[in-house]
N, C-alpha and C positions, 0 to 999 in steps of 0.2 A: 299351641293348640293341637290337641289331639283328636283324630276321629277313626272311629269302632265300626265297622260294619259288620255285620250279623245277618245270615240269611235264614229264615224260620220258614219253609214251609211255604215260599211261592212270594213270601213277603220280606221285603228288603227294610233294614229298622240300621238307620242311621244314628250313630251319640256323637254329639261332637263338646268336648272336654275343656276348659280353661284353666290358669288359675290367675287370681288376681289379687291386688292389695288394697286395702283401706284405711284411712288416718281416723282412729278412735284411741280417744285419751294420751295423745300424744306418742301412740304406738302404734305398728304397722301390724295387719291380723293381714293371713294369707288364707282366702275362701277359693273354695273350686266351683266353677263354675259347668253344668251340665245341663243342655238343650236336650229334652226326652220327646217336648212333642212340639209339632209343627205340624200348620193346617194353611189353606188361603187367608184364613181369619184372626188364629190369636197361635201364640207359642208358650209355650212352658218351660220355666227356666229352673232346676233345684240347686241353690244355692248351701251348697255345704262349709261349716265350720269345723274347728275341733269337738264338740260334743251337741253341736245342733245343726239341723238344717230346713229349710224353708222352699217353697215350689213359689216362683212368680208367674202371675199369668201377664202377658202382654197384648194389645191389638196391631203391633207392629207390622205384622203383614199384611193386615187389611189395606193400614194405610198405604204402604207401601202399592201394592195392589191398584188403588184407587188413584193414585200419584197424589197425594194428599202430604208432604214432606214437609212442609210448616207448621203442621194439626199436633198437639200432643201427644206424644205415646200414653197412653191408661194402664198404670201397672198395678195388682190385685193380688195379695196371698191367699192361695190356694188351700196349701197344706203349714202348718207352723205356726207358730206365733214367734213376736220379735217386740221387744218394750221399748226399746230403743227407737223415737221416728229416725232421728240423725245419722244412725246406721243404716237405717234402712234405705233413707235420702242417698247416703253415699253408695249403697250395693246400686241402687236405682242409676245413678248418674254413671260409676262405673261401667254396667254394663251395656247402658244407653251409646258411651262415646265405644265401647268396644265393637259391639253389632254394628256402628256406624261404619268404625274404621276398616274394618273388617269385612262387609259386604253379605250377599248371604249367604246363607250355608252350601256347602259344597254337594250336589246331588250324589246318590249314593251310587257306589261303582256297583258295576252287573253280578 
């Protein structure tokens, strides 16, 4: 995991970076994974491939927020299109156990 910090003008902008694998057609695809927004309420996830990429929206820190940890996460394409649900199931599950394992995101240095 990689994380970017960038100071703009009074305002602190955290990226923090993945990369991860998924079993489609009997092959492994290597997608990067990139946190651009984070709120109390939902986060934004851009899931890049080799010649496409896609923005997920989650409610994950709400629930988290609320202590709500059995409730489902709601996940929603933002930006993209994707034909595939089976891929998309797999990007989902991926980075569902990742954010799990993972914890949250690292507040950003001063």
């Amino acid at each position: 995991m990689k994380t970017i910090v960038k100071m703009l003008n009074y305002l602190v902008f955290c990226v923090v970076e993945w990369l991860f694998k998924i079993l489609f057609d009997r092959k492994y695809i290597t997608l990067k994974a990139r946190l651009v927004y984070l709120s109390d309420q939902v986060e934004r996830i851009v899931v890049m491939g080799r010649n496409r990429s896609i923005t997920l929206q989650s409610n994950r820190p709400m629930l988290e927020n609320k202590g709500l940890k059995n409730k489902r996460i709601h996940w929603k394409i933002i930006e993209g299109t994707l034909h595939n649900i089976r891929v998309l199931q797999s990007i989902i599950q991926t980075l569902e156990r990742h954010l799990k394992n993972n914890g949250p995101v690292p507040p950003p240095a001063p």
